[in-house]
C-alpha positions, 0 to 999 in steps of 0.5 A: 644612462637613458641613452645607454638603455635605449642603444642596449634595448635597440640593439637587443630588438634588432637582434630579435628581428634578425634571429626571427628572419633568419628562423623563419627563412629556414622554415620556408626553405625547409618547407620546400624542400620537404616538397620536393622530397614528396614530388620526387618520382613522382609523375604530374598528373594527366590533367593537372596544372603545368609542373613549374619549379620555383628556386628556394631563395624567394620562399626563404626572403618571404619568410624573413619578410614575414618575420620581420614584421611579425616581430615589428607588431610586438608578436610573442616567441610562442606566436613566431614559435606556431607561425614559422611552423606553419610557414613551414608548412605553407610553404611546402605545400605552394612548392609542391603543388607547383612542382608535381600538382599536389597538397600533401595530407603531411603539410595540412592535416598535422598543422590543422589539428595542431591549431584546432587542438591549441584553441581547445587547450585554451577552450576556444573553439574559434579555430575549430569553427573557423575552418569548418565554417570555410571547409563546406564551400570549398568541399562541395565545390570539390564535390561539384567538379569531382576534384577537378575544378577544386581539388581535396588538397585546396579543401584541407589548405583552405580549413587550415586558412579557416582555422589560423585566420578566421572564417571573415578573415579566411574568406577575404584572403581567398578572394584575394587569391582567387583574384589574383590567379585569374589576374596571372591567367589572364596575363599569361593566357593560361584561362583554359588550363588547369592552374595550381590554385594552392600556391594562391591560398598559401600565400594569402595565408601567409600574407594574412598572417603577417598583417595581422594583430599579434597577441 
């Protein structure tokens, strides 16, 4: 009977896991193709990074990694539920800023006030702060480079990382990110281009997200 119950519980975890992979993968790959619905026709910009299109398989076997181990921490259906979404979201926004050099409004305003109006919803004003908090420094280096050096999508992505993460959390992920894309220029020569610096804070969200404690 114990093993019974215990083959019948693995099996069932098992399933979970692969429902979750298989979800998640779909949301990544929707997101890039929601990206290339908004790149289409769309000219790169004079001044912007190199346009790069990336298949969509790598965005799709992210996403089941990041499934399975969100459901190997114990993660609830309502916290896949928010996570998938947002993977949709991340996703599309790294496809198309590699694609034609934009973070659309549709992929970071929805999914910030979507995080922002749950924690007021259960008064907690954690994710409201943390991505104000993470917003001002990424804002006035926008400022500063007259949306050159940081662009306002970086700015939106970035509250957006503030508020799913955290202000600390956000932060040490973006420093990861911003290592990480001088790493690649270095390596690739590209110090004195215009790189797509969303792609980098996407996948530190992403990244993030996947190690961290689930409710």
């Amino acid at each position: 009977m114990i093993v019974t119950t215990i083959v019948l519980s693995a099996t069932a975890f098992v399933l979970n896991a692969l429902v979750a992979a298989a979800v998640f993968a779909v949301a990544a790959w929707c997101g890039t193709l929601t990206a290339e619905w908004l790149c289409a026709g769309r000219a790169p910009f004079d001044d912007g990074p190199t346009p790069v299109t990336v298949p969509r398989w790598p965005f799709a076997l992210a996403g089941a990694c990041i499934a399975l181990a969100l459901v190997f921490q114990g993660a609830s259906g309502p916290h896949l539920t928010v996570v998938a979404f947002m993977l949709f979201a991340l996703a599309g926004c790294a496809a198309a800023d590699l694609r034609c050099g934009i973070l659309p409004d549709m992929l970071t305003l929805p999914p910030l006030a979507l995080i922002v109006g749950m924690g007021y919803a259960r008064h907690d004003y954690g994710p409201a702060v943390g991505g104000a908090i993470v917003f001002v420094p990424f804002a006035l280096a926008a400022l500063a480079t007259r949306g050159r050096g940081m662009g306002w999508g970086d700015v939106k992505l970035a509250a957006l990382g503030g508020a799913l993460l955290g202000a600390a959390d956000a932060t040490l992920a973006f420093l990861f990110a911003a290592v990480a894309a001088y790493a690649v220029a270095r390596l690739t020569g590209g110090l004195r281009t215009v790189i797509a610096f969303g792609p980098y804070l996407a996948t530190s969200i992403a990244a993030s997200l996947a190690l961290m404690r689930t409710p």
